[in-house]
DRENLUM-614295 format. One record per atom (N, C-alpha, C): residue in one letter; x, y, z. Coordinates in steps of 0.02 Angstrom, whole numbers, plus 50000, padded with zeros to 5 digits. Each point is the difference from the previous one (the first is absolute). Layout:
! DRENLUM-614295
aXYZ/...
This chain:
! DRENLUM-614295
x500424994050000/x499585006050000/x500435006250000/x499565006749982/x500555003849981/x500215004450075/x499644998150070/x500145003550048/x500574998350033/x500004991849990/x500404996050024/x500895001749965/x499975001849934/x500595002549953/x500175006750037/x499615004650012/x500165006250026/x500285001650064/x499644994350035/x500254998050090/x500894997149987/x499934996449957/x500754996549995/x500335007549964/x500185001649947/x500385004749985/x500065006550057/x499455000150051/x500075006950040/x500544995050066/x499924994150004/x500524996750057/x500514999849975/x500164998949943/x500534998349960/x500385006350013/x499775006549978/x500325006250001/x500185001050075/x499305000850044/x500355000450055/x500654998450028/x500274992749990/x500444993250019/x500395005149970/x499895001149939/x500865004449967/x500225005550025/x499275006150003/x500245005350044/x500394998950080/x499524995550026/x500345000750073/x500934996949976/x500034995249979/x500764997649963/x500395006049997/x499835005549954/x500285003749983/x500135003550058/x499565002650045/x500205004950032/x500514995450051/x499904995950031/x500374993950053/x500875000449971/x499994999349920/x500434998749999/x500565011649982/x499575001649994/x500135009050002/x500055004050055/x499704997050049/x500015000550088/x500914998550006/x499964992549987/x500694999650035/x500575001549965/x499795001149908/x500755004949985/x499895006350034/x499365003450017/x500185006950023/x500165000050075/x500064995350048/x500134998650069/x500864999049996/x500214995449965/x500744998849978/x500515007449966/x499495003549968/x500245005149995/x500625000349939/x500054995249962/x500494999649945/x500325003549971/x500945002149996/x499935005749953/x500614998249956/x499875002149941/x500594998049950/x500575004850008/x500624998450001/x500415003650018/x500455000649920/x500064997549968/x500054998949932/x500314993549991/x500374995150028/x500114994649968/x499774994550077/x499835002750020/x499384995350054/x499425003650034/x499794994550025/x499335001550041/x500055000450057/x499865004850028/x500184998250080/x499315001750055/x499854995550059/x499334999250029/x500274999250074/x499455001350043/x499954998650060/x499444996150006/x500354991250041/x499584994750023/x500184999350065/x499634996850039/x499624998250079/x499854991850017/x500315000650049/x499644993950018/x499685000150063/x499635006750021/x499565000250051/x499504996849983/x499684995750066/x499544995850014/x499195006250035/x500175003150034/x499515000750017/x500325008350074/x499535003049999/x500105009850016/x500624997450086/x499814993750032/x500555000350074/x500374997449996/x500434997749936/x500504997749994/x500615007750006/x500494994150076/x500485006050013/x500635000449962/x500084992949962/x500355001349957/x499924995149930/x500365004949959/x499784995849921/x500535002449958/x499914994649929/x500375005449940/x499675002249950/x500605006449990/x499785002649931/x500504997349943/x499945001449950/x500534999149937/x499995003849965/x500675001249963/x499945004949909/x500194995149955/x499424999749980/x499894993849938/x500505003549948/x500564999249958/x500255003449929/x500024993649965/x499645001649945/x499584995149943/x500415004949936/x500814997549987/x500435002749959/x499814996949920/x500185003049948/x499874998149947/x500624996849956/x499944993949987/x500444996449961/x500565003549992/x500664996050041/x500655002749960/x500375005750054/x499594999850059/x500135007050046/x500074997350064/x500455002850036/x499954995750062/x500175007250059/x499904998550065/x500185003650041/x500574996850035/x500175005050076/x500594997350021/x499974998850091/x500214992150036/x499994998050065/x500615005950040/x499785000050068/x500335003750049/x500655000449981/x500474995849977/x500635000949964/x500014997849933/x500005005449981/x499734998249910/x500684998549953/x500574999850036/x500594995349968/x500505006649956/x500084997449951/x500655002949958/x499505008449984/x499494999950007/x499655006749985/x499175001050012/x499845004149997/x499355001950018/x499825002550067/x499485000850031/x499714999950064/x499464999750013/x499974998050060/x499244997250029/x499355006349993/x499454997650007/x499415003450003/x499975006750084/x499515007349995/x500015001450056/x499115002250009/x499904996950080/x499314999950003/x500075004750057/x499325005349987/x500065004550049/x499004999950034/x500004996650059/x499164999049989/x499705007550027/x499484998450007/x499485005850053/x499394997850019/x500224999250068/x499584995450031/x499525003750056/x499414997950036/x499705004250062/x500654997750076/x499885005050043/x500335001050057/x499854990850024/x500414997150058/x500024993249997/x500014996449962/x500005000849927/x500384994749964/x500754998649994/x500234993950005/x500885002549982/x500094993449942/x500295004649934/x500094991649936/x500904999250005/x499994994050008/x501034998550012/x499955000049913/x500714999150023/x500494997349946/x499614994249947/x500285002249941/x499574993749957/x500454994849991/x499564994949997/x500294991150014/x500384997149911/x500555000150017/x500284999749920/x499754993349963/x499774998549942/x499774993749987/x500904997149973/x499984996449984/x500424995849981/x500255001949921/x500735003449987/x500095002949949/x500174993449939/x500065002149951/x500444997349937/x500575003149978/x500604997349994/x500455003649941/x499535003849946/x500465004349964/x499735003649959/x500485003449946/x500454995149952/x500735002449987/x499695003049953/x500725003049973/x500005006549957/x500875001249986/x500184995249967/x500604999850005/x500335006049969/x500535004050030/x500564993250057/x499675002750057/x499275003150016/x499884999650073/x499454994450012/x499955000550077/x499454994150025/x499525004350039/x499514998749997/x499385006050034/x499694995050052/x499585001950063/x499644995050027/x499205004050000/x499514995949975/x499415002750005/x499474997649980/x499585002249967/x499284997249993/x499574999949922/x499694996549987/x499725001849923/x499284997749995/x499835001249960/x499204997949997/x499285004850070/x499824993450008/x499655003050067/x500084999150053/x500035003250051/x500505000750079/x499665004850021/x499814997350090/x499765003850046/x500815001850057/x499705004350023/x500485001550032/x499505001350093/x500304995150054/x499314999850049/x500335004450035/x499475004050046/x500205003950083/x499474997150041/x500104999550049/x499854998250052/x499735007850044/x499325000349993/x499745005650056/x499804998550057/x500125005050042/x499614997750097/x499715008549993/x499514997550039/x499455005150024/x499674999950055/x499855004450040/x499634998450074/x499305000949974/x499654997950068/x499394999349994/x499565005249972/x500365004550027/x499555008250012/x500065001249915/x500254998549981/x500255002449941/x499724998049937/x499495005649970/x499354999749938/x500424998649947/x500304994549980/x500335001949956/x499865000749938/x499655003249946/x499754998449962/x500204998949921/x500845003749977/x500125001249946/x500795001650004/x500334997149971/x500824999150006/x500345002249923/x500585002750011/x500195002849940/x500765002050007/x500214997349926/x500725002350001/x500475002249932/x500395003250026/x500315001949922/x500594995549974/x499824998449947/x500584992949990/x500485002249947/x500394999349993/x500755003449960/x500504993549984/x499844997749934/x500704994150003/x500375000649930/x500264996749976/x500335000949929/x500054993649972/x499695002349939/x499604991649953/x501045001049939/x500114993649982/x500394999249955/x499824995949964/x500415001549935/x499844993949954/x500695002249953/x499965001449948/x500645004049961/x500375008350024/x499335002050053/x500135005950036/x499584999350035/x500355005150057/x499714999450045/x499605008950025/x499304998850016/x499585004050020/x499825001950059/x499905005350032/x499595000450085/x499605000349995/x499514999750010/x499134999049992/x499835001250086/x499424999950001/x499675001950061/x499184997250003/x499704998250062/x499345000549988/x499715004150086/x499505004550003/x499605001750053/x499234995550002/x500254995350031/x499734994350028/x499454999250036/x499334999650037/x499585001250051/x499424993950010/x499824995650032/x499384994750017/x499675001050043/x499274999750007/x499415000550030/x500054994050047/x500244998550066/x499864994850036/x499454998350006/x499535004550016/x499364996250023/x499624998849958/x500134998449935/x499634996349950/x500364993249948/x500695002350034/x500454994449971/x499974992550016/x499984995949932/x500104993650035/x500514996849990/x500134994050036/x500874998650026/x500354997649910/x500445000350001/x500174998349949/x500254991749981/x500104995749977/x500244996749999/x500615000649965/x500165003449959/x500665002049980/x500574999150036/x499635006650049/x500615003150066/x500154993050032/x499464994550005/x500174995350068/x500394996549959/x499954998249935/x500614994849976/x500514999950002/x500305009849997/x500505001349984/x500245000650098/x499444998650037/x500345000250077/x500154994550022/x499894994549978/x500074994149998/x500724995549988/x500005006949939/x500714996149968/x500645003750009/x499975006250030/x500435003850065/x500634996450004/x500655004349990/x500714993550035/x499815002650083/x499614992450058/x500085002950064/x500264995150027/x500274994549993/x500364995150015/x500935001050019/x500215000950056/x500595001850002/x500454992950000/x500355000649930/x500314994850010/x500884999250020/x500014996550046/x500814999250032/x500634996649949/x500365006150014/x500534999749949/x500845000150046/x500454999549961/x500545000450047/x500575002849928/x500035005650018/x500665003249944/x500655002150014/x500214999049950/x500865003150005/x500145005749953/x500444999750008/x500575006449940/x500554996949988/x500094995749936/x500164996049964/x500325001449936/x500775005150015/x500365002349935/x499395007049976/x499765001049947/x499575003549984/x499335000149983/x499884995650032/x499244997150007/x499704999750072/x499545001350004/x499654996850079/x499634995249974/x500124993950034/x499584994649990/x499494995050055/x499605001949969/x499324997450064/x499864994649998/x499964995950045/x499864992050016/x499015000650023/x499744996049970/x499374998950027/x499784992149980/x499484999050032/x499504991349984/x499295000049975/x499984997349972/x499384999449953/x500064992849962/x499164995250034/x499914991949988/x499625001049963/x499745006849969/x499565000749948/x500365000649921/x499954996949978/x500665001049930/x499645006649950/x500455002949968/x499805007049975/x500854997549946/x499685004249944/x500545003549936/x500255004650003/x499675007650021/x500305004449991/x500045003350081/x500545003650005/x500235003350074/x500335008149994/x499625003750017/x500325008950003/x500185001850068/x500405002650038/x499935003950043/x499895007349979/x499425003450020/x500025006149987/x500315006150071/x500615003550007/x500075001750063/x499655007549998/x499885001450050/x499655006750028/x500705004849985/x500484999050032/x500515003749997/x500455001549925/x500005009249996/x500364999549922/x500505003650029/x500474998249950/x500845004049975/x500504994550056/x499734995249997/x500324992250032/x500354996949958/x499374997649934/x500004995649981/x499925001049939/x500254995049922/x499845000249965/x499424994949971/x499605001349938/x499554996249984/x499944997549952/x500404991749988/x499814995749941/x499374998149967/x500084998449952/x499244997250006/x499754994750000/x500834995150013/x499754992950035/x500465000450062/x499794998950071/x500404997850058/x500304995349985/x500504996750033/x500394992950008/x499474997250062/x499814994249965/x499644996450027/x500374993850025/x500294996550068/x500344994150006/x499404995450046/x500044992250002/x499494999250035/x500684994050029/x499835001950065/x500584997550047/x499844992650036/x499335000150030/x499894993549996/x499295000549974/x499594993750018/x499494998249982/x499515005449990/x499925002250064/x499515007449999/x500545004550017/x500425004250007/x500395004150022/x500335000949950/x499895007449973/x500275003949952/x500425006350026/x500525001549959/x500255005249988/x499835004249940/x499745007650025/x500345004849931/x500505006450023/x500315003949913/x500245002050038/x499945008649952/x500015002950044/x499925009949971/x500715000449990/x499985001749931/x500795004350003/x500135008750046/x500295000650035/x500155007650057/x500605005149952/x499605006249994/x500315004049985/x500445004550054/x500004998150061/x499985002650062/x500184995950046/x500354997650036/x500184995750056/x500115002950084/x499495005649984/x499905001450068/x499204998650025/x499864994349977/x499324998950036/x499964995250044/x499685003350056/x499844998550057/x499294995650013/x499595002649961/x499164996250000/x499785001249954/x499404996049970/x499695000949947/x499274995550010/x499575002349962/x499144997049984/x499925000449950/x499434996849960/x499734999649940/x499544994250005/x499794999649938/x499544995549978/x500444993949971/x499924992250018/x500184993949967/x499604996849955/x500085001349925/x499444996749963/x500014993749990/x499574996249975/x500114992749998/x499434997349953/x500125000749937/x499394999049934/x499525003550028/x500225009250034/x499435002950000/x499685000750051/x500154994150051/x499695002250083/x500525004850023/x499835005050039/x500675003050065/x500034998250046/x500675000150030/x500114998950075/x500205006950028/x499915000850058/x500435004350020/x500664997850041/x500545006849969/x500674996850032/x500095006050035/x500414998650047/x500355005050042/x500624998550063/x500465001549996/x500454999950030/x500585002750000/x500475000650051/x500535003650036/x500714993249974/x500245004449980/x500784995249982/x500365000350068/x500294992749994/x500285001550077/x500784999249978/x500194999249935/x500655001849976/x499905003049956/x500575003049969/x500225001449923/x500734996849986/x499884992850005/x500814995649974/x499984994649990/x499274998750026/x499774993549999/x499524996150032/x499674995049997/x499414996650027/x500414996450083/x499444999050024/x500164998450088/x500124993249985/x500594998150042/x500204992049997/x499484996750072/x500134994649975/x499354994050064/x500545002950074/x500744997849985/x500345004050094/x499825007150013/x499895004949982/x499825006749993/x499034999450010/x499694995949969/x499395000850012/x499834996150080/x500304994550017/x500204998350076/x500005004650033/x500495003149995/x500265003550055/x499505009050015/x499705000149954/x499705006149989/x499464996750044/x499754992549993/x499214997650016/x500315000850070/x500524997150042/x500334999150057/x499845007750040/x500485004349966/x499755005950041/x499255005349989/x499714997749952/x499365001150005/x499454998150040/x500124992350011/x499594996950028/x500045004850079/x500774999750014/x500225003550076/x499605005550032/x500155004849936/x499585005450005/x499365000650010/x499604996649957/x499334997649998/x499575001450077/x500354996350039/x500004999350101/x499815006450026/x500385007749921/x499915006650060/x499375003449969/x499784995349930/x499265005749969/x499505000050036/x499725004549981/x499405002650036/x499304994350000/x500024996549959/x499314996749973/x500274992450045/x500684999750014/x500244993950059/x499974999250051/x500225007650040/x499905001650061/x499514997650044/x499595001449984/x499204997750053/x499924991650006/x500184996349956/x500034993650009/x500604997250033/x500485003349990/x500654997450027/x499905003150072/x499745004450012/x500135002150063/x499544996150058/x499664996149987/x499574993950030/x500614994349986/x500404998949989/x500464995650027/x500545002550033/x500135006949997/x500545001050037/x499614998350078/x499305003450019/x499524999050055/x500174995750002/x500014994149982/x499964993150019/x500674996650017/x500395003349970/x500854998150026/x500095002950077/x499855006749999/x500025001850052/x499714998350056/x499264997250002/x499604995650041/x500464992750018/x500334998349953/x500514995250023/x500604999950044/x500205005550022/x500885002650024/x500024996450056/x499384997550046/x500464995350051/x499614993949971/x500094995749965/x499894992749972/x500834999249966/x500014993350017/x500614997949977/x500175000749925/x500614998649971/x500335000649938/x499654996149948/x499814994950035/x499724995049941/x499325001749975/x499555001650027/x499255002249997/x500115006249944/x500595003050020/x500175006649962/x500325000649920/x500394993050023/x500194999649922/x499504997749965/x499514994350016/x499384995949977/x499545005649964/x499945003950033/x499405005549985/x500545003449949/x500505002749999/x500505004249939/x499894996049940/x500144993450002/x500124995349946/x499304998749968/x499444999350031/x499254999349970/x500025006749972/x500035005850031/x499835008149965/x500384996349942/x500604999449989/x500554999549939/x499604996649931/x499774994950039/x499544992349970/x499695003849960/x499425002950029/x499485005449968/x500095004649944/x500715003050027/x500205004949930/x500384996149952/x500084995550010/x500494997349944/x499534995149969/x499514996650004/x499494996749969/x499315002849973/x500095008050015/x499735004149974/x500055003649945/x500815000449980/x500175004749951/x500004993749953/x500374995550015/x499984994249945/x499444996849977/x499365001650039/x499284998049968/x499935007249950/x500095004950024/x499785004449953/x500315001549922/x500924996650021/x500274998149938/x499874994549940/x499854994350047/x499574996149966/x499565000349955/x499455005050047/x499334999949953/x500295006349949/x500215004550030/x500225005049930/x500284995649951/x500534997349993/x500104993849953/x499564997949969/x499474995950037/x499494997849955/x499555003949958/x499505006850041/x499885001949956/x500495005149953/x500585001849993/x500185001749955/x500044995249931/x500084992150037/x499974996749938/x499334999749958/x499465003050045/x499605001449906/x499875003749992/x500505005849994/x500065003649957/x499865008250035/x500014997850057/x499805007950040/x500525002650004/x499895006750010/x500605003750043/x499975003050058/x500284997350040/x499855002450073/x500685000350053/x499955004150041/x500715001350038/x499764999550093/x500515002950028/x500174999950072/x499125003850025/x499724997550043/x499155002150027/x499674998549949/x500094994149959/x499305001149960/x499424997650022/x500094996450068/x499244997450034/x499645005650032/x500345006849986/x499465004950047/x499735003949921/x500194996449940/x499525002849965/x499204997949992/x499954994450058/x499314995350013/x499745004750050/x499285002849997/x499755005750048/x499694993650050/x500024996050004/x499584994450025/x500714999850064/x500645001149972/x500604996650060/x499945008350020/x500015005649963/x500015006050043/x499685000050037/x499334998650007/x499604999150039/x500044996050052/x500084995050000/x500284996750061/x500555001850030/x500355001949974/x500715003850040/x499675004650047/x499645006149958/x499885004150029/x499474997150071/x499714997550002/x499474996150065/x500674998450042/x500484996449980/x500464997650053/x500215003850038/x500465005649952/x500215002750054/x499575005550019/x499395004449992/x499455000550051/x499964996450041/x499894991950011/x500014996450061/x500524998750046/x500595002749980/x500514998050020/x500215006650050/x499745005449962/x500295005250035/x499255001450047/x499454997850028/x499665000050027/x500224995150062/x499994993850003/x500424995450046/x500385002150037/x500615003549964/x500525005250031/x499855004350026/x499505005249994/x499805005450035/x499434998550063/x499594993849989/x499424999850059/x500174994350028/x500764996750000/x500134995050031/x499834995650003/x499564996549945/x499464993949975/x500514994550011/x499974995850027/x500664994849992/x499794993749975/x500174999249924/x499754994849953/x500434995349976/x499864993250032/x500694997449985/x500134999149925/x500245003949944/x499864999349940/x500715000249965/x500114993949997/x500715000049945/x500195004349965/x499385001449959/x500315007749974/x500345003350026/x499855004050074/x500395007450033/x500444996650033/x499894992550021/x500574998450035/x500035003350073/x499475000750027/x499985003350054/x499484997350043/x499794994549988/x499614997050083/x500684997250016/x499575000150080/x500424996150044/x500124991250000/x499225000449992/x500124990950016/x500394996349950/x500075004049910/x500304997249963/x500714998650019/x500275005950030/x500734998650000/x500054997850070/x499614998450048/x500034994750061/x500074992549978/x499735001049937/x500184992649967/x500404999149948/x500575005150027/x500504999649922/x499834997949952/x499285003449980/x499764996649933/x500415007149944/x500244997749955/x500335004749967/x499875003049949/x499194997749957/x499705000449959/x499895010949992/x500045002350077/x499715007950003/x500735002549940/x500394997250029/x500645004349971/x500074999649913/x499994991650003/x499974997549934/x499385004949948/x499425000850024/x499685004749954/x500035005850011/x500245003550058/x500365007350001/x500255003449945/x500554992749998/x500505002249951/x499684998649899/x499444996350004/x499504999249933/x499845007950005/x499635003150051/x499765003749979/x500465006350000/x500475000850022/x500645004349984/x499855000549955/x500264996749931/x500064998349948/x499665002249953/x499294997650036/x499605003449934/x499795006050003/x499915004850069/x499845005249982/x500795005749978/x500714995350011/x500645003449974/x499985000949915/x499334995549962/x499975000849927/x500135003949967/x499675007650047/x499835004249958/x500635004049995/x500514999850028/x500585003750021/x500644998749967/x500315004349975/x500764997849965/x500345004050025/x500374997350029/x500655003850025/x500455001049962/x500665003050004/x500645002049976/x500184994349983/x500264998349929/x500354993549983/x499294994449991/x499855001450027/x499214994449986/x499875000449919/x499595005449991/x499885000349920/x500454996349969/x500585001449974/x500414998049939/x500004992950013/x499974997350062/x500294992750008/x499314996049963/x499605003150032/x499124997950004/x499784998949904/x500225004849959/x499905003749956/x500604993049959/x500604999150015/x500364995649968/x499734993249994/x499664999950077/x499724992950008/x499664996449957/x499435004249988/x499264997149988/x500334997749924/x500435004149968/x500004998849934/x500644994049979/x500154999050058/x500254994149969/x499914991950027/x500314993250001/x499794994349979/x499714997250068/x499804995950028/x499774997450060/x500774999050049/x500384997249983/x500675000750022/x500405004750014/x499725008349983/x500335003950035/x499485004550024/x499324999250003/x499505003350028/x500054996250057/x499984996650023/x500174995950061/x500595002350060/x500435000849977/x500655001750039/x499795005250027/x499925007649946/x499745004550005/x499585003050077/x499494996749983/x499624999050044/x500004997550073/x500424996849987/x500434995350061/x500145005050042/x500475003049959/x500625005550026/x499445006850019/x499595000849969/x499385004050028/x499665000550070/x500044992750012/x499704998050062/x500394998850058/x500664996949977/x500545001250046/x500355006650037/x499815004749949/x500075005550007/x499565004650073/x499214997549981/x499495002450042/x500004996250067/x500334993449980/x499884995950073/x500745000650028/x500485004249987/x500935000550027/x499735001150079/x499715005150022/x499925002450065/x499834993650068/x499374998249958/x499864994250035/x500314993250010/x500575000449955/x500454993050000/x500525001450034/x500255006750009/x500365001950044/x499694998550078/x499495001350027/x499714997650046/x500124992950010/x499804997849945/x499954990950000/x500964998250036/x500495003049953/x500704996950026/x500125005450086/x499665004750002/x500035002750094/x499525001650026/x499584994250016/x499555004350030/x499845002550068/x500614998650025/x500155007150052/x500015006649997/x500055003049923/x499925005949990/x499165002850048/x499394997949968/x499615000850048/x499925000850068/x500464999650034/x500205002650071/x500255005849993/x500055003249956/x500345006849990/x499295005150015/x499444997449984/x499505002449986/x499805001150058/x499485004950058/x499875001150066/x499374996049992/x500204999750058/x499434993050048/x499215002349978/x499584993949996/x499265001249979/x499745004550057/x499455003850005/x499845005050049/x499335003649970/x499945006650049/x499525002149963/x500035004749934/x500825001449984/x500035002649961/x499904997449902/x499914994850050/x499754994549923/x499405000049977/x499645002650053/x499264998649975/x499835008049964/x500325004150041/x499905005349957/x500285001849932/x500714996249979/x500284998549953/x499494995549937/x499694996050040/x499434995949949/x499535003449977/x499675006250037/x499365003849977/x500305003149952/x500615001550016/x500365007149937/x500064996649947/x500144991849994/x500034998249940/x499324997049952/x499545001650051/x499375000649962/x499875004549927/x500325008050011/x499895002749979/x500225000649910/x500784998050013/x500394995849925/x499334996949953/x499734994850044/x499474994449975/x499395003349973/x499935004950019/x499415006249973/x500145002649959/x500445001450017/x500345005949912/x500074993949958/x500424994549999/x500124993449937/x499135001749974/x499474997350056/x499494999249981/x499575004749937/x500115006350031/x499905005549964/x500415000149940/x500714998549999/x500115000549906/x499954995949983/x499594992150028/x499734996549955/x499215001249965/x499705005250047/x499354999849977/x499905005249958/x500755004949968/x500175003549960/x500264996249935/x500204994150005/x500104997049955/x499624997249961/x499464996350058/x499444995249997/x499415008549954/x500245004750003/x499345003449973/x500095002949929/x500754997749980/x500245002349941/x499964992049946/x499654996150021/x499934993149968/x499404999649984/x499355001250051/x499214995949981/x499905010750007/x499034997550015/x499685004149979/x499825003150062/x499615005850027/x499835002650059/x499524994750015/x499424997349977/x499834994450052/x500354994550040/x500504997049958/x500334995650024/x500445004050074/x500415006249985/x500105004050053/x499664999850059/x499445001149966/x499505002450103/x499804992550021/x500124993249960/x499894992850011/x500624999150060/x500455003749969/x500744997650051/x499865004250061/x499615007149991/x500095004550068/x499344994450033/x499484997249998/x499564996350021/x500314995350021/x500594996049983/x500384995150040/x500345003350029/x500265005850019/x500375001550060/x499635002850051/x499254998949986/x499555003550062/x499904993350038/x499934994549954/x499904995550022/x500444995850038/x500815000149985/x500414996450016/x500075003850087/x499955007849988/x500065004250076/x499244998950048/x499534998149960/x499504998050064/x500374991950001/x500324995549977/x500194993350027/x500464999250054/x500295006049981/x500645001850053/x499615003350069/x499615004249988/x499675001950064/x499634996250051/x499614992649958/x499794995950024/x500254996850044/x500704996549952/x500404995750039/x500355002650067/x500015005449991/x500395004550074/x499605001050070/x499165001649954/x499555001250062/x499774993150042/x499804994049939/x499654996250026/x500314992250019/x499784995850071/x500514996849990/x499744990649999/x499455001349976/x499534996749984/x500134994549938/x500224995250009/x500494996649925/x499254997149947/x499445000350042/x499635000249908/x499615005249961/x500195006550061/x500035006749954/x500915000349947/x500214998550063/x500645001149925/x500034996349956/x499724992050020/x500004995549948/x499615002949921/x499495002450033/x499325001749949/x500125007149959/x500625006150038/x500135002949988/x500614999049916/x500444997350034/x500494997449965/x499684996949942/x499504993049970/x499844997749951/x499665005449971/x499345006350022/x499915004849953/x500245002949978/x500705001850025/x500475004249972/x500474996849942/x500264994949996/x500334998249963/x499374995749935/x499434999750014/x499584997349954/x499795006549940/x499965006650068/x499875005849967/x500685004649931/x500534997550036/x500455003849962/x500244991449930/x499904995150006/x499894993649946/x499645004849954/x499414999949999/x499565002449971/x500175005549940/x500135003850052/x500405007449955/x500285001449968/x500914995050014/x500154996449951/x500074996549941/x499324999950014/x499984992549936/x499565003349962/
């Protein structure tokens, strides 16, 4: 019928108009502007008006044959400059470099970009803050047979923008992976050692740093063993001290970065010893050690009139602890490096799940200490009845947990040894490590061959107990820059999940002190540890 023809052609049009405008909305939201040999746009990947932070991008959609240029744009050129304008409480960082390409032009080598390329920032904004419309002036220089400055004045409508998928691919594929390297200065080359179980063809280092280095446009690629490669930069300059960049690898980045700890040559296995030796030593005086170690010195000192033997027993378990500690952690670094990760000295506190529990510990630990809770708990190593029964287990995990919260810490000489380690074979990551731990446990083995020294120490009294509250306070602060750590990993809910277990763990502690009732504490104790399971998991 002919009403039925007229109903369809007036839907039909509709369907196209709304098309049209849907798709005219978001070129005029993106804001596109031709600069003459590209396009250049502002994209988003805001979700929704209370997001406190998000990105933006400058999409440049270059035209065949033209390329721009990365943060060190090599034998010539230079990078792009973004100047935004933003409302009061916004602040946009630094933009996140994607992963460059060579770009020769012989006899020079360029590093940079071609085709289509976002370039991401990362914005934070407070709450208060309407934000509605962001804008910036963008200035870069397109080449091809010459080279041009071009410009675009840039501007996007947030509150009608939708997220891009563009921007997220290109955030995705980000060099944010820091991968561990170990370099020298090697005649006129610096040459970087790294591992990779993932096999790849082609390999660039691109360095951040210019008027170093020169730029081939093939590296020397050696592959040393199985997964462990060498390349190497030829140095125009042999006064470098440190360097970063991007490690390509068929196109993924890594990030590199590091401090030369010569210029004559790579660290030998006796030299990486002996560095782990007095590192480890040192280790004993950092700050992030202190508070745990200082619950065994308490406990040595609680010993000064018990005989020699009880004294060495308890030195030699602490020892036990640290030395079957570092070698589990060498171990498993071993393993998972063998598929294919890269990971170094603390990589278990990159688990917010172990920050988190750290952080509860020593909250509980430095609570015990301050309200005099007396728990016979291997951990602190500080009930009584444990060590009435020379059970030696308190010391033995004392010294575990030394250990792990010493992760986060590198001392003098630590790095380079640490840094030599990981990258080479199971046979000298081992020693290494050894000498790491021997290092951290010297003090206490000294105890072990006199332990008469501990008589040097003044008699138990009351000045001990006030000595124990003070070292509560160490255990608070550890606590606190773990829950600074723990808040730079998950999200603000997960945050106020952890401040909800420390309300909880301090009413368990209050319980156990007030009441003396063993199936209130019993009943106390299983909700508490059922409650923080939970949370966990």
């Amino acid at each position: 019928p002919l009403f039925l023809l007229q109903w369809f052609n007036m839907s039909l049009m509709k369907n196209i108009l709304l098309s049209c405008a849907i798709f005219l909305s978001s070129w005029l939201i993106a804001n596109p502007v031709e600069t003459g040999h590209a396009k250049a746009s502002l994209i988003s990947n805001l979700q929704n008006s209370n997001q406190e932070s998000f990105y933006v991008g400058i999409r440049l959609q270059m035209q065949e044959g033209w390329h721009t240029y990365w943060e060190n744009p090599g034998d010539s050129g230079s990078p792009f400059d973004a100047e935004w304008a933003t409302d009061e409480g916004v602040i946009v960082e630094n933009v996140q470099w994607p992963t460059p390409i060579t770009i020769p032009y012989p006899p020079l080598m360029t590093f940079g970009y071609e085709g289509d390329i976002v370039f991401p920032f990362q914005v934070f904004r407070s709450q208060e803050t309407n934000l509605k419309e962001i804008k910036v002036d963008f200035n870069f220089l397109i080449c091809a047979d010459i080279c041009i400055p071009e410009s675009a004045s840039l501007s996007l409508d947030l509150s009608v923008i939708a997220p891009s998928e563009v921007l997220d691919k290109q955030i995705r594929s980000l060099p944010t992976k820091l991968i561990s390297t170990e370099s020298s200065i090697k005649g006129d080359n610096l040459v970087v050692r790294f591992q990779s179980d993932t096999p790849f063809l082609n390999a660039y280092l691109f360095p951040r740093e210019d008027n170093y280095f020169s730029y081939p446009e093939i590296q020397q690629l050696v592959n040393v063993t199985d997964n462990t490669y060498e390349i190497s930069i030829p140095l125009v300059s042999a006064n470098l001290e440190s360097f970063s960049g991007i490690l390509s690898l068929d196109g993924e980045g890594f990030l590199v970065k590091e401090e030369l700890q010569s210029a004559t040559g790579g660290m030998s296995l006796w030299q990486a010893i002996l560095f782990a030796l007095l590192g480890g030593l040192i280790l004993n005086l950092m700050p992030c050690v202190f508070p745990v170690i200082s619950l065994k010195v308490l406990s040595f000192v609680s010993m000064g009139g018990d005989d020699h033997i009880k004294i060495r027993n308890h030195a030699l378990a602490f020892v036990g602890g640290v030395m079957s500690t570092f070698l589990s952690i060498a171990t498993a670094l071993m393993i998972i490096r063998s598929t294919g990760s890269m990971i170094g000295w603390g990589y278990q506190l990159q688990s917010p799940v172990v920050v988190g529990i750290l952080t509860l510990i020593m909250l509980g630990i430095g609570l015990i200490l301050l309200t005099n809770i007396n728990i016979a708990s291997g951990l602190t190593n500080m009930g009584t009845n444990i060590q009435s029964r020379n059970d030696y287990s308190g010391s033995f995990f004392t010294g575990v947990l030394a250990v792990v919260v010493a992760s986060p810490c590198t001392a003098p000489f630590m790095g380079a040894a640490i840094g030599y380690a990981i990258l080479q074979p199971a046979i000298i990551t081992l020693p290494v490590f050894l000498s790491l731990a021997l290092g951290f446990a010297f003090p206490y083995l000294l105890l072990t061959a006199n332990p008469g020294l501990i008589s040097s120490i003044p008699k138990p009294g009351k000045w001990m107990e006030t000595l124990k509250e003070f070292f509560a306070f160490p255990m608070f602060a550890t606590s606190l820059w773990l829950v600074w750590v723990f808040s730079i990993q998950v999200n603000s809910d997960q945050l106020i999940t952890l401040l909800i277990c420390f309300f909880v763990v301090s009413i368990f502690m209050w319980v156990y002190k007030t009441f003396t009732n063993q199936i209130i504490i019993f009943g106390s104790s299983l909700l508490t540890i059922l409650f923080l399971f939970t949370q966990i998991n």
